[in-house]
Structures are given as structure tokens and as C-alpha cells.
C-alpha positions as CSV (number, residue, x, y, z in Angstrom):
1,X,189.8,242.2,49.7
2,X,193.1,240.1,50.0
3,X,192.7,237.4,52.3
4,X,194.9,238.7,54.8
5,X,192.4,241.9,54.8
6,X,194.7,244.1,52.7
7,X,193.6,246.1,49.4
8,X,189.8,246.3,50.2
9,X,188.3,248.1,47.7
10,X,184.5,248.3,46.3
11,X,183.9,246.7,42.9
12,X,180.4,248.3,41.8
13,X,176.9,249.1,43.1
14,X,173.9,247.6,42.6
15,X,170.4,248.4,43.9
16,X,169.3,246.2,46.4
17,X,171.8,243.6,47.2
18,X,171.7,241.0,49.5
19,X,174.0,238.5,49.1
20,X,177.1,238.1,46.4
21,X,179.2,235.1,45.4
22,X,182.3,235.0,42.8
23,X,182.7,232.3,40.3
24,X,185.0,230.0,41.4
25,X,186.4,230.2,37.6
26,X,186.7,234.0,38.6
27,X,184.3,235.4,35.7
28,X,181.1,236.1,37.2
29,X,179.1,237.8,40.5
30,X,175.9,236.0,41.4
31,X,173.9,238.9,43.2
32,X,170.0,238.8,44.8
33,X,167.8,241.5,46.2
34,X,165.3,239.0,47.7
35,X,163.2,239.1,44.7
36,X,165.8,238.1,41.8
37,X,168.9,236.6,40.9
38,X,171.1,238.6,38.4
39,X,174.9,237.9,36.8
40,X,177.7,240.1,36.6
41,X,180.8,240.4,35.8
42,X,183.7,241.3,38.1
43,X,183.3,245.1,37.2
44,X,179.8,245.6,37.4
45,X,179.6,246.8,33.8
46,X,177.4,243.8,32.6
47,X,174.5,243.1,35.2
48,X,171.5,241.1,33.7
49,X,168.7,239.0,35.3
50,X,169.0,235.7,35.0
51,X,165.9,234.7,37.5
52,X,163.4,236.6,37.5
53,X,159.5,234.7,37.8
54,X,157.0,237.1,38.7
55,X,155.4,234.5,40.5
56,X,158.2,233.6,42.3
57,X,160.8,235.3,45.3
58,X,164.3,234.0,44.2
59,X,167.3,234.4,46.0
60,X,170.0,232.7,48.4
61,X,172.5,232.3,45.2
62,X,175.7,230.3,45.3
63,X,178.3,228.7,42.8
64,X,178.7,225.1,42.5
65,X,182.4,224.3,43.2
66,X,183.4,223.5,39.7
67,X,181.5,226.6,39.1
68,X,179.2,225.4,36.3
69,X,176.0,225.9,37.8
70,X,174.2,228.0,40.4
71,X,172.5,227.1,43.5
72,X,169.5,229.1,45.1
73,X,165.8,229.0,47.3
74,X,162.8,229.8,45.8
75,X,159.3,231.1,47.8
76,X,155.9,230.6,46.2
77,X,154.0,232.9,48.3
78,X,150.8,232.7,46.8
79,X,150.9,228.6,48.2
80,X,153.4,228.7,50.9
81,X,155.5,226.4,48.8
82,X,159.3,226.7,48.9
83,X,162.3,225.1,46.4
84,X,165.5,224.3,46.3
85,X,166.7,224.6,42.5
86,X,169.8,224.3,40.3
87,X,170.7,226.2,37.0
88,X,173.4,226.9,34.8
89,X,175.4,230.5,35.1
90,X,173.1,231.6,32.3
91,X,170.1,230.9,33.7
92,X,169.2,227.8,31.2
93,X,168.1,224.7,32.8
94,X,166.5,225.0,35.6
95,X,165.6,222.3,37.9
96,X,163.5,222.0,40.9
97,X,165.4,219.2,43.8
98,X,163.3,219.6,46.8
99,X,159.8,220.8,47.5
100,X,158.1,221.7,50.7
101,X,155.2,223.8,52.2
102,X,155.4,225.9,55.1
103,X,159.5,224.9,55.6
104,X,161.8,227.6,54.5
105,X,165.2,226.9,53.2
106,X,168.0,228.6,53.7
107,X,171.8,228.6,52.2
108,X,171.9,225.4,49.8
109,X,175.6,224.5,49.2
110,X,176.6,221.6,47.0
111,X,179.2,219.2,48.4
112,X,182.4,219.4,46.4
113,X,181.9,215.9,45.6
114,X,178.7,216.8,43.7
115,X,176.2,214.6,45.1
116,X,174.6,216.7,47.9
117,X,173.6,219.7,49.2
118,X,173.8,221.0,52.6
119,X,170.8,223.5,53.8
120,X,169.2,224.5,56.8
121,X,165.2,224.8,57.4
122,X,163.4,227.5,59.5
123,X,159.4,227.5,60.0
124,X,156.4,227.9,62.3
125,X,157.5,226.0,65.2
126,X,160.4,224.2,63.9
127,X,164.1,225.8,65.2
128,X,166.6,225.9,62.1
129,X,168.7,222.7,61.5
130,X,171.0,221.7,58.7
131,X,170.3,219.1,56.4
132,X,171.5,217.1,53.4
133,X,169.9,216.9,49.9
134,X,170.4,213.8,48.0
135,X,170.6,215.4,44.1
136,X,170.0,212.2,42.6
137,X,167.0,210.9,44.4
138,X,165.9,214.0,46.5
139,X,166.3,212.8,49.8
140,X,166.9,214.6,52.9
141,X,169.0,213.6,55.9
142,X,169.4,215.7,59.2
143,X,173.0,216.9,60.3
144,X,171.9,218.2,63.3
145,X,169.4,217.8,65.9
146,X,168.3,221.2,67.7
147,X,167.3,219.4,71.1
148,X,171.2,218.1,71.1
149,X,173.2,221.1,68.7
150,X,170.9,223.7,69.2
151,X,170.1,226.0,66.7
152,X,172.1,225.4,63.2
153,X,172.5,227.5,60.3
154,X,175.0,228.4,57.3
155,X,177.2,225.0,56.7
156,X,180.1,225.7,54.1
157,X,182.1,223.0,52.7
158,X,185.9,221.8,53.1
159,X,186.9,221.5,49.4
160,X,187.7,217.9,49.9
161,X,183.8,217.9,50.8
162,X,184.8,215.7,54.0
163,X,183.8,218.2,56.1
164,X,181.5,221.3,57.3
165,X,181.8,224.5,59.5
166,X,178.5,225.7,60.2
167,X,176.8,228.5,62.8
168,X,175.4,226.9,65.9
169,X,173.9,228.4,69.3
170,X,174.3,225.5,71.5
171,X,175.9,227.4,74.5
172,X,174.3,230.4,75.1
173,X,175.0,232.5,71.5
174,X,176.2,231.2,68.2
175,X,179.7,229.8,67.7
176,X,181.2,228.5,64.5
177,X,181.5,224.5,64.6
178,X,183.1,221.9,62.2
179,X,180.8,218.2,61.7
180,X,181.5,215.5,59.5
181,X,179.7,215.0,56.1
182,X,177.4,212.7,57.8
183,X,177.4,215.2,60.5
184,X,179.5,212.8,63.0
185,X,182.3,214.2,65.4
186,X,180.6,218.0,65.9
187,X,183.5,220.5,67.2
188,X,183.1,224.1,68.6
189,X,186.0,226.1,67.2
190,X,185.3,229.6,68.3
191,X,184.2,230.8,71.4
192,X,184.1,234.5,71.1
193,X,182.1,237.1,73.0
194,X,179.2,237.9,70.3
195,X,177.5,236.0,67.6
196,X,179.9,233.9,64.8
197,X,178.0,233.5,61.0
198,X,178.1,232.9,57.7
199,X,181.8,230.4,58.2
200,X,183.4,230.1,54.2
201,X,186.7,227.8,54.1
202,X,189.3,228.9,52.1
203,X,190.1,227.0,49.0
204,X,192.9,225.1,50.6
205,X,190.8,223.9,53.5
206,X,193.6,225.6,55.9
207,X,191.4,228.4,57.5
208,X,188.2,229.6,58.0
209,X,186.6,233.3,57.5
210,X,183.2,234.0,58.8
211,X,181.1,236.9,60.4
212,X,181.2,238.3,63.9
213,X,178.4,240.6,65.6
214,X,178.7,242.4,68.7
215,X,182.8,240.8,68.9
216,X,184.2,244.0,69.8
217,X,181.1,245.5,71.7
218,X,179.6,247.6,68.7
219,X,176.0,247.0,67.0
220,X,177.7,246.1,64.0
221,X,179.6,242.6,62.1
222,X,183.1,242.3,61.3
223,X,184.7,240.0,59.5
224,X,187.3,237.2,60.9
225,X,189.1,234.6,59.9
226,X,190.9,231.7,61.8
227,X,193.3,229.6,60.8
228,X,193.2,225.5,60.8
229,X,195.7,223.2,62.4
């Protein structure tokens, strides 16, 4: 759909899909069903797996800004294990940047600026916060701290990678908020009557679409967008 909601159409079908990100060079769909990660283009005519280890779940896809690789979560089952990874569009080259057992990972987005990722960690026990991935030396830094932000989930980056909106339930149900990089100056921008997800800037940094359940007193999510001052 057009940004101002206009010309919403459906581009193809696909069994299974969970969650679906566009190239930011426009070329390509990254799709998952949980399980794998495939590639299509915009039409849905070409759809091929380009993740697909039987001894993995893979899934949680996203472009890189520049668009030359892909970004996505990994579940070992079989050892509790859980991954972080990078790869090109084609599936080539696939690294591993963070390792951990019995913490789940959620949402990895790389900074503009290329040197981190933002995520956020559920498990046994522990309440989901966000964090930052060094690439280069695979170190982790908390942006927020449930006892003070509550629980935190789904940071998207400003394109000048200065700043974050993310999903957090600090005052009674989840609100979209905007941190710093080094998650300094937190902000509550939205304060509407049902639950606020899933915030994506828009390419120019000006506004802010993102997810709303229960908003207009149904069962189900719409989508919203507000605009930055």
C-alpha cells in the first residue's frame, strides 16, 4: 500500500508466511514460515529457499539498510541453542554473531551505520529487553532495563541510525517509544487505548508506522502511522 494507505492491493500468496520485508533496492521479498527463509521477487513468480537446515528453525528475516545482506534468528532445538546470523540475499555466506542457550532472540535489526544490531531477548524467567550487538567483536549492551522500561520489544532504526522506536509496556499496555542509540533520553510517543507494535520509520525519518491491537475496540490490529515533528 501507498504510504498514505491508498492503492492496497495483495502481491502473491505463499503458504505459511509470517513475516515479509522488501529490499530496500526494491528487488526482492524476504519471507519465513517459522521454519525457513525463502526470496522472492516482488510478484511472487520466483520464490526459492534460501535457508533451509533441517536441523535448524530459521526465521525473523530482515534487510540490512544498504540491502546487501539479510538479517535473521536461528533455534537449535535439539540443544536449546539460539543465533543471531547474517547472509547475503542469496543465501551465500552465512555467519553466526551471537550465541546463547536457553535466551531467545527476537527482531535483529542492523543500525544504518553498520556496526550494530538492535534485538530483544525473551526466556524462562527473563522479561524481553532490547539490546545491542557489537558485529565486530560480538558484544552485547542492554538498551533497556525491564525493572525501569518495562517490557521492550521490536526497535526499528531512524536512517541516520541516531535513533530507535521501539514497543514498550511500562504504563499499563504497550506504547511506542523513541531512545537514543545508546539507549539514553527514552520518550513515550503514543498513548493510545490498546497495544502499539512492530514501529518501522519511514525512510526519511519524518514519521513512524507501526501496529495497533484492540485501538478501535475490535480483536483485531490495524495499522497506523504518526508523523514526526
Amino acid at each position: 500500500l501507498n504510504a498514505d494507505g491508498t492503492n492496497r492491493h495483495k502481491l502473491f500468496s505463499h503458504k505459511g508466511v509470517r513475516r515479509a520485508n522488501m529490499s530496500p533496492l526494491g528487488g526482492s521479498i524476504v519471507l519465513d514460515n517459522d521454519f525457513d527463509i525463502f526470496l522472492a521477487d516482488p510478484a511472487g513468480v520466483r520464490i526459492r529457499p534460501i535457508a533451509n537446515d533441517p536441523d535448524l528453525f530459521e526465521f525473523a528475516t530482515s534487510f540490512t539498510p544498504n540491502g546487501r545482506h539479510i538479517t535473521y534468528v536461528t533455534i537449535d532445538d535439539a540443544t536449546t541453542t539460539y543465533g543471531i546470523w547474517i547472509m547475503n540475499p542469496n543465501g551465500t555466506n552465512k555467519q553466526n554473531l551471537l550465541t546463547r542457550k536457553k535466551l531467545a532472540f527476537r527482531h535483529p535489526r542492523q543500525s544504518p551505520l553498520g556496526g550494530g544490531i538492535s534485538f530483544f531477548s525473551v526466556g524462562p524467567g527473563v522479561q524481553p529487553r532490547i539490546w545491542l550487538l557489537d558485529k565486530r567483536g560480538g558484544q552485547i549492551t542492554p538498551l533497556t532495563n525491564p525493572g525501569s522500561d518495562g517490557i521492550s520489544r521490536q526497535a526499528s532504526w531512524r536512517s541516520d541510525g541516531q535513533i530507535l522506536a521501539y514497543s514498550s509496556r511500562k504504563f499499563g499496555d504497550f506504547d511506542i517509544w523513541v531512545m537514543d542509540a545508546d539507549g539514553r533520553n527514552k520518550s513515550r510517543i503514543t498513548n493510545l487505548k490498546g497495544n502499539e507494535a512492530k514501529p518501522a520509520w519511514s525512510p526519511d525519518g519524518n514519521a513512524i508506522a507501526f501496529l495497533c491491537s484492540r485501538c478501535d475496540g475490535t480483536p483485531g490490529s490495524d495499522l497506523y502511522i504518526i508523523q514526526r515533528r
